[in-house]
C-alpha positions, -999 to 999 in steps of 0.1 A, spaced: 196 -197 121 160 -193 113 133 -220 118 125 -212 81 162 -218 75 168 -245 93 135 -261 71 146 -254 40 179 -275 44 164 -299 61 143 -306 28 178 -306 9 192 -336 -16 222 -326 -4 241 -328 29 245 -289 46 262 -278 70 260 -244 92 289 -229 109 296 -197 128 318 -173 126 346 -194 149 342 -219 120 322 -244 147 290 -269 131 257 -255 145 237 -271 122 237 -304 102 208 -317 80 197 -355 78 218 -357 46 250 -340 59 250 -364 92 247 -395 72 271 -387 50 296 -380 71 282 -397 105 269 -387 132 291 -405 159 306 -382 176 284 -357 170 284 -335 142 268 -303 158 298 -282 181 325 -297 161 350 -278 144 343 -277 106 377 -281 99 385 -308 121 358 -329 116 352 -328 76 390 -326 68 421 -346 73 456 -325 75 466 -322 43 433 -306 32 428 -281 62 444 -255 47 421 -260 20 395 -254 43 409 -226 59 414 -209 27 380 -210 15 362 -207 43 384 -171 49 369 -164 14 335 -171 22 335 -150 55 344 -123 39 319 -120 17 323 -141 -17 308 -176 -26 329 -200 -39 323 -239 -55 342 -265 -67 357 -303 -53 370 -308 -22 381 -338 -3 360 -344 32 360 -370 55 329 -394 53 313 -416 76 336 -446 72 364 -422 76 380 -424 45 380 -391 22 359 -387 -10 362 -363 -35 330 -341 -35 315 -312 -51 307 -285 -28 293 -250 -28 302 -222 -2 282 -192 7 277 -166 35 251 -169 61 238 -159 90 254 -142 118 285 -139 99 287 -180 96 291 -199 63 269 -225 48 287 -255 33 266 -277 12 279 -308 -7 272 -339 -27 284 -369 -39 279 -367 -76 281 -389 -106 294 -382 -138 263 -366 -155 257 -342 -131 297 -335 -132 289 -326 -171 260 -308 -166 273 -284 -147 305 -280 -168 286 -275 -203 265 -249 -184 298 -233 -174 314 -233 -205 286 -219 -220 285 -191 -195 321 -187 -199 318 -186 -241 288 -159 -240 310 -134 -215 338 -135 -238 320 -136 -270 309 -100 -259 343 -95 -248 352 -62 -266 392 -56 -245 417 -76 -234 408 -62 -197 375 -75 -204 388 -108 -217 408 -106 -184 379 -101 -165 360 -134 -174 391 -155 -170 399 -143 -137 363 -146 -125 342 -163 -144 366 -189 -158 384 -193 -123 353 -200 -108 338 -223 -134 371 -246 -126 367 -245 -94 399 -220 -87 404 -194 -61 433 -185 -76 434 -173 -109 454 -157 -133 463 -143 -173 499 -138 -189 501 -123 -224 528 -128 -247 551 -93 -250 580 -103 -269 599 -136 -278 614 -133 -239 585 -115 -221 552 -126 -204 531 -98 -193 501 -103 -159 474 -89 -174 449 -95 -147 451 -117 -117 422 -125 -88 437 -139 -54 470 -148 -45 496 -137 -17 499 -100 -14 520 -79 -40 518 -107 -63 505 -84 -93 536 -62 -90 561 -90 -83 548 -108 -121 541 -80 -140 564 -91 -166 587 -123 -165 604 -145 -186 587 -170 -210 616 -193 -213 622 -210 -179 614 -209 -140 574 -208 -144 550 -233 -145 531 -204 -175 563 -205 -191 572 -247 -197 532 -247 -207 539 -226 -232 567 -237 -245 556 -274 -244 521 -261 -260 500 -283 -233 482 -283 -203 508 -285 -172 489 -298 -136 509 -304 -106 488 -318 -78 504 -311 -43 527 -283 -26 552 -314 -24 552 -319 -62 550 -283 -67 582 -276 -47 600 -305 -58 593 -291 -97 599 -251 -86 617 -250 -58 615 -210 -60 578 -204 -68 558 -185 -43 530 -202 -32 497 -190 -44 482 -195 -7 489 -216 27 482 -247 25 474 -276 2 475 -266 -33 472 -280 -67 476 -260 -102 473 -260 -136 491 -239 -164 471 -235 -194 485 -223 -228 467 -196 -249 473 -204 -281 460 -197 -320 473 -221 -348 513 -217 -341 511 -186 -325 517 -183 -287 494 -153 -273 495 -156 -234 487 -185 -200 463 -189 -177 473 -199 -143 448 -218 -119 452 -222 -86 429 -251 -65 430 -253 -28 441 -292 -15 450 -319 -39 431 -318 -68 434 -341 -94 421 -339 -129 404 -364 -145 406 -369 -187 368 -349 -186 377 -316 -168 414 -316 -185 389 -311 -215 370 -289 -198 396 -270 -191 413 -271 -224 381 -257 -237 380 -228 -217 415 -217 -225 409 -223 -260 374 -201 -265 398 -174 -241 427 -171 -265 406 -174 -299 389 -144 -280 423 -127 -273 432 -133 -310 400 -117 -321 406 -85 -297 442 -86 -310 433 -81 -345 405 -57 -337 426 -29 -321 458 -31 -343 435 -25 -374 413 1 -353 446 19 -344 452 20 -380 422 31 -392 424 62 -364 455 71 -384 441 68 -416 410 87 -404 432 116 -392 452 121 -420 425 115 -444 413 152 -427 445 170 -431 451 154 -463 438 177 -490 442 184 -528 467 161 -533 452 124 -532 418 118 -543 425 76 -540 441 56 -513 453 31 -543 490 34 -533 508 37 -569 474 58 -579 486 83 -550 521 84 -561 517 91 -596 490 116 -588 517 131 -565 544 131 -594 519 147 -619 509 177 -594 531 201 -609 543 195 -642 544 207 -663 537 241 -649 559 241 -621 588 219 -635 591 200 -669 599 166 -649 592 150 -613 608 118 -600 597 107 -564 620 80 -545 608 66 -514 636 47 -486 640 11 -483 665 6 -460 689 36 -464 685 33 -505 663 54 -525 640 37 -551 626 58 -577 585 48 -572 573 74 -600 585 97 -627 563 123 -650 573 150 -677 559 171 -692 562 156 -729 553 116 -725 577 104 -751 605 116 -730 593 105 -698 610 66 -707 646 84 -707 643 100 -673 634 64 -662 663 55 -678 689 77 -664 672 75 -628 675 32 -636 712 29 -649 724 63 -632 710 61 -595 724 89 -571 753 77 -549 747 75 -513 774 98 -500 771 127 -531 765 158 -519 738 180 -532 715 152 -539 683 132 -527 708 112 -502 719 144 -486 680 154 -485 674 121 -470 702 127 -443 690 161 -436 653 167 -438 662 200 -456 654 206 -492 686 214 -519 682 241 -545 703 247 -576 687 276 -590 710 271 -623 728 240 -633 756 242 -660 771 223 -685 805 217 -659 777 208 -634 765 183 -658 802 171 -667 811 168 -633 780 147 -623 786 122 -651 794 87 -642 804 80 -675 802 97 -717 767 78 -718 756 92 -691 764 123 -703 754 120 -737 718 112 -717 719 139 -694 726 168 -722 699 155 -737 670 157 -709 690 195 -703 679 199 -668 688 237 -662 673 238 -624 665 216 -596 649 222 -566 647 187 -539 626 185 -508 619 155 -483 589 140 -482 583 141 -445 559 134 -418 565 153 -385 601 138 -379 595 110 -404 617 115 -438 598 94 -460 620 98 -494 626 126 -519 609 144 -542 630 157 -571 613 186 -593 635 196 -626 632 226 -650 647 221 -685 655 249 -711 631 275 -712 614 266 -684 616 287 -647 646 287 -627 640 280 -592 645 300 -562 638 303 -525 599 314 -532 597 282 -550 615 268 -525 589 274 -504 561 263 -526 579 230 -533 582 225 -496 546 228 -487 538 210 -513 559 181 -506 544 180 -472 512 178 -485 524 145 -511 538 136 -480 508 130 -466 490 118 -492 517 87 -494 519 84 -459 479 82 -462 482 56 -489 506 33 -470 484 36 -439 453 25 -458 474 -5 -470 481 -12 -438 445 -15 -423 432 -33 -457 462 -58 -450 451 -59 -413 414 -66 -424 421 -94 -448 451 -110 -425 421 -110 -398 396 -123 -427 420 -151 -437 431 -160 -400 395 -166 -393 387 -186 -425 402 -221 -427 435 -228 -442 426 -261 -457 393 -283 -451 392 -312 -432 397 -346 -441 372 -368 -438 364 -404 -442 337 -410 -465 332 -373 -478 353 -349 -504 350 -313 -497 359 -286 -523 360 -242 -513 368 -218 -536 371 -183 -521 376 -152 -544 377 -116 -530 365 -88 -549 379 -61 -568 376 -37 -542 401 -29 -520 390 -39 -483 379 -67 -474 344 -83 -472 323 -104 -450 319 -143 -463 329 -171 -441 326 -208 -440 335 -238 -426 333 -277 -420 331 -294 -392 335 -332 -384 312 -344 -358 328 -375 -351 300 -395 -355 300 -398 -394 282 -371 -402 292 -333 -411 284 -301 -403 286 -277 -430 278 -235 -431 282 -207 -451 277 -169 -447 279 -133 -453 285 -103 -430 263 -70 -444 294 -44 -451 329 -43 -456 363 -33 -437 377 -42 -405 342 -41 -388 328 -70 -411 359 -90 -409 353 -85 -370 319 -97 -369 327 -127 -395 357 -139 -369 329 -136 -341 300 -154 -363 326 -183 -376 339 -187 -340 301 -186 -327 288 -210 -346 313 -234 -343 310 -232 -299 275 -242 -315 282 -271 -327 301 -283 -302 273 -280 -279 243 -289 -303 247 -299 -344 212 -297 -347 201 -274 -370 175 -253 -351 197 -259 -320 225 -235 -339 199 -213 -351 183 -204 -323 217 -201 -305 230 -173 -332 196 -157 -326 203 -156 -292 239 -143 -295 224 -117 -315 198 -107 -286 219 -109 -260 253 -90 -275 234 -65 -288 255 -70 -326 244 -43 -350 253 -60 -382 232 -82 -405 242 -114 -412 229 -144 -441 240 -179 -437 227 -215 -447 238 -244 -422 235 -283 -428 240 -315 -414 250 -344 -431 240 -381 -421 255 -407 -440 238 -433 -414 205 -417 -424 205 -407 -457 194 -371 -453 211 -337 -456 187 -316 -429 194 -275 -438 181 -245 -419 190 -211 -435 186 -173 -420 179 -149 -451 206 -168 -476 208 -174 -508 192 -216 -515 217 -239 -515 219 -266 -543 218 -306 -538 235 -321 -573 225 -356 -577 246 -385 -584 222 -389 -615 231 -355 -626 197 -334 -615 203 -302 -598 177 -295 -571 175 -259 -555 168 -263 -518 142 -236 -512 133 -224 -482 103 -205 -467 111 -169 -463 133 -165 -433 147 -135 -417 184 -125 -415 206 -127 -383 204 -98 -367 166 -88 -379 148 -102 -350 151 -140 -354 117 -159 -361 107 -195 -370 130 -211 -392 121 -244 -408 142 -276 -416 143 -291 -448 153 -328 -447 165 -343 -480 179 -376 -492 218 -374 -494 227 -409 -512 264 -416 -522 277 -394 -552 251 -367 -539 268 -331 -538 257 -301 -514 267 -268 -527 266 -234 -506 280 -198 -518 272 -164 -507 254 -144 -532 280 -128 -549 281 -159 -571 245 -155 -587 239 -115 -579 248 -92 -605 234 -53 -609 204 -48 -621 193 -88 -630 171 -109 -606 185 -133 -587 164 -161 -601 184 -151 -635 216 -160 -615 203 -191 -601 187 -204 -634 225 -197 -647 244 -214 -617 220 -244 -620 226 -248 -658 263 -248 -662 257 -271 -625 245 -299 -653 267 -293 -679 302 -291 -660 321 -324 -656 323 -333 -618 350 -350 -618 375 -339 -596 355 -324 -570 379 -288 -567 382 -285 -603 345 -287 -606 338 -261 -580 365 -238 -597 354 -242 -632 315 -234 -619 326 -205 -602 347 -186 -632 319 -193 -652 290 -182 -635 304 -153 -611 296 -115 -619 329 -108 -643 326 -70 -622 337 -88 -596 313 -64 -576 316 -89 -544 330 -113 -528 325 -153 -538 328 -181 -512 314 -215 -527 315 -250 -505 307 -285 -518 304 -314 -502 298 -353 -518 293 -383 -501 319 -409 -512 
């Protein structure tokens, strides 16, 4: 060691210790040899025999193994102190010199303790708010999470199936382990699997308790261990475990079980945001690629638009009626019907209603549906007719319609039957053959698609509002001394849009209220709403202050590179003070409605949008007194096309005085039907908030 080394730790808070290669003390500053005494000397000891009592050696030897090969590792250890008793202490590991380590540790308090956890966690929240895979979401837990505990083991297990647990990514651990777990069960055996079954936090300090509870788990490493199972979960749906793994016996105090809790929760909300992302990104790739082969047939996505569109194609001057019946389990369902003359159109309905095709008839949809191969009957007779009667009204309908012709082909996909398609020619009309056999198969293919198209686009709409109403709140909180009221109304388009909101008790009294809009629509603004709702609220939990959040979604902003813009107002409610303090980024002004039935509009200076390069934003402070209402929205509630938005606020703060207050959500309802663009051009989120 250097003399500039050897200088620099001398100067230390802390105690440090040097040790070579053999794991032998060759160095020990003032701090380190009063803490753990100096009598026998410190210097030419073993480092494991003279800081640690058996049971913690392996400990030791586990991390100082680590830290010789190359890697740093912290976290707290039990040593042996100078009136020979051990303490719990946090330590920090890294490489030196000559291929020795350099142990420094400390006998903390508290505060420090929580210091250094809220910088982890926040560490820990930024990496997997920029998570963009569930390798990546991997990656942080297995590193960055693991070390922020203070793990060297450390693990992730995702939900396959009701039986299944999937490793996902693992750091440390005996040899072969990642191929051993790659899948196992979730319902017994494993401490990952009673966590998630029991929804909580499992910690077993010891190998004894360990082996008592699972007498057949492998051991994570040689030696002392402790672990902890933690449960990845969102609402009432299980998503996965992480497994930590602490060298000695580590116990967990009420603090770091929060800690801990914490991280697992920002990991699976993450999860659950990835989750979302790719099944509606993997839709969307379908959609996309069919929309490209898709041609002439479908000029909407609307699903019954598609099908009647489809129905319509040909008649009347390839057939003088088309019926189209998609599968639903094994039965046909007739979706549309066209003719040629609309005032017969209701009879076909009828006959295909009363007189569906049976299942097992031969020359029919069902048969067409078995098959994948189309059935012509270039001529149909009366005896046909007869014959394929269930009963004389039946009959008596069918010589009416006088089909004279039919050609069915499937509606298929690659392998895929979807239904039938059922083109008829009446008297008069052309009698089909194997040209328009042909014809009718092609096109079929093509209405195929067009369906299959429609159905797809339902599907990724479905995804993007499932993920836009799985990142909103079901209900608002309750909370003593405040009524809340939200009305949400989508638009009349069909994907969904960007508005979020929230409420957030601060335990304290007071209440944290926001509300915002993601630029855009579709599964990417859904996306970046989950990741705004979920960032602001790691916000609060750090800071409530107004700027505090602010500053911090600017910083996301910078830091994840996000490409959409974002509006939103945020407040903080004081009922000890008196004052409602709001801060808004580019968002339409709040209202305050007094108890004494004055509106006030809460204007701000102009302030840029998230994701426009930040800039000063100031706070207005107001008096909030008791029957006082704070109402947000996003600006579909006073925009409307071609009017200035003063118009809509002048509107939204008159019928504001006129409407009865009284109850809160009634209120809030009735003031959003009447004031709301009746286009319903955009979305409408609207949040009040009184003081009892």
């Amino acid at each position: 060691m250097t003399d500039d080394s050897a200088a620099f730790l001398a100067d230390l808070m802390v105690a440090a210790v040097v040790a070579d290669a053999d794991g032998v003390v060759r160095y020990a500053n003032a701090e380190a040899r009063r803490l753990f005494g100096d009598d026998p000397r410190l210097v030419g000891e073993p480092l494991r025999d003279r800081l640690f009592s058996g049971p913690d050696r392996g400990a030791a030897d586990e991390v100082a193994a680590r830290v010789l090969a190359g890697h740093r590792w912290s976290g707290e250890l039990s040593l042996v102190c100078s009136d020979g008793h051990a303490r719990e202490l946090v330590t920090s590991w890294s490489p030196g010199g000559d291929r020795g380590l350099v142990l420094l540790a400390e006998d903390t308090r508290h505060a420090r303790i929580l210091t250094r956890r809220l910088d982890r966690l926040t560490r820990v929240s930024t990496d997997l708010l920029a998570a963009q895979t569930v390798g990546d979401v991997a990656t942080v837990v297995t590193e960055q999470m693991t070390d922020a505990a203070g793990a060297t083991v450390g693990s992730i297990s995702l939900v396959v199936d009701d039986d299944t647990l999937a490793l996902v990514g693992i750091r440390g651990g005996q040899p072969g382990v990642a191929s051993r777990w790659a899948t196992y069960s979730r319902h017994h055996g494993t401490p990952a699997a009673d966590a998630l079954r029991a929804r909580r936090p499992l910690v077993l300090v010891g190998r004894d308790e360990i082996a008592a509870r699972y007498p057949d788990l492998e051991r994570a490493a040689e030696g002392e261990r402790s672990l902890a199972a933690l449960p990845l979960a969102v609402g009432d749906r299980p998503l996965g475990v992480v497994g930590l793994s602490f060298p000695g016996r580590r116990r967990f105090d009420a603090p770091e079980l929060l800690f801990l809790t914490l991280l697992a929760d920002m990991a699976a909300h993450a999860i659950d945001r990835i989750q979302a992302q790719e099944a509606a990104a993997d839709r969307e790739s379908k959609l996309t690629f069919l929309a490209e082969v898709s041609v002439g047939l479908s000029g909407q996505l609307d699903y019954e638009t598609t099908l009647a569109a489809v129905a319509e194609a040909a008649v009347p001057w390839f057939a003088d009626w088309c019926a189209i019946a998609l599968a639903d389990d094994d039965r046909l369902r007739t979706i549309a019907v066209a003719h040629s003359d609309p005032a017969v159109a209701p009879l076909v309905e009828e006959v295909q209603h009363r007189y569906p095709p049976a299942p097992d008839a031969m020359a029919g949809p069902y048969e067409v549906l078995r098959t994948g191969e189309s059935v012509l009957i270039p001529e149909i007779t009366d005896d046909m007719l007869a014959f394929r009667a269930y009963d004389d009204e039946h009959l008596r309908l069918l010589t009416e319609l006088a089909p004279r012709s039919m050609l069915i082909c499937p509606l298929a996909v690659g392998e895929h039957v979807l239904g039938a398609i059922m083109w008829v020619a009446g008297e008069g009309s052309r009698r089909f053959d194997d040209d328009d056999r042909s014809f009718g198969e092609d096109l079929a293919r093509r209405a195929a698609v067009a369906i299959d198209n429609a159905q797809l686009h339902s599907e990724v709409r479905d995804v993007a509002l499932q993920l836009q109403h799985a990142v909103l709140p079901d209900r608002l909180p309750e909370l003593a001394g405040w009524e809340t009221a939200v009305v949400y109304q989508p638009s009349g388009r069909t994907d969904a849009g960007g508005d979020f909101y929230d409420v957030v008790d601060l335990r304290d009294g007071r209440v944290a209220l926001f509300v915002g809009d993601v630029m855009g629509r579709g599964v990417n603004a859904a996306s970046v709403m989950a990741q705004m709702r979920s960032a602001i609220r790691t916000l609060i939990a750090l800071d409530p202050d107004p700027t505090a959040v602010l500053s911090g979604l600017d910083l996301v902003f910078e830091r994840l590179g996000l490409e959409h813009l974002v509006t939103t107002v945020y407040a903080v409610a004081d009922p000890g003070a008196g004052t409602l303090a709001v801060v808004s980024a580019g968002h339409p002004a709040p209202l305050v409605l007094r108890a004494d039935g004055a509106v006030e509009v809460v204007e701000h200076e102009q302030t840029l949008l998230l994701g426009a390069g930040g800039g000063t934003r100031s706070v207005t402070v107001l008096p909030f007194g008791p029957g006082d209402i704070a109402l947000m929205f996003t600006d579909g509630l006073v925009e409307r096309r071609g009017e200035d938005v003063d118009t809509g606020t002048g509107r939204l703060v008159a019928a504001s005085e006129r409407l009865e207050r009284e109850p809160l959500p009634r209120f809030v309802a009735a003031l959003v039907d009447e004031v709301r663009d009746p286009t319903r051009d955009d979305d409408v989120a609207a949040l009040a908030l009184r003081r009892r």
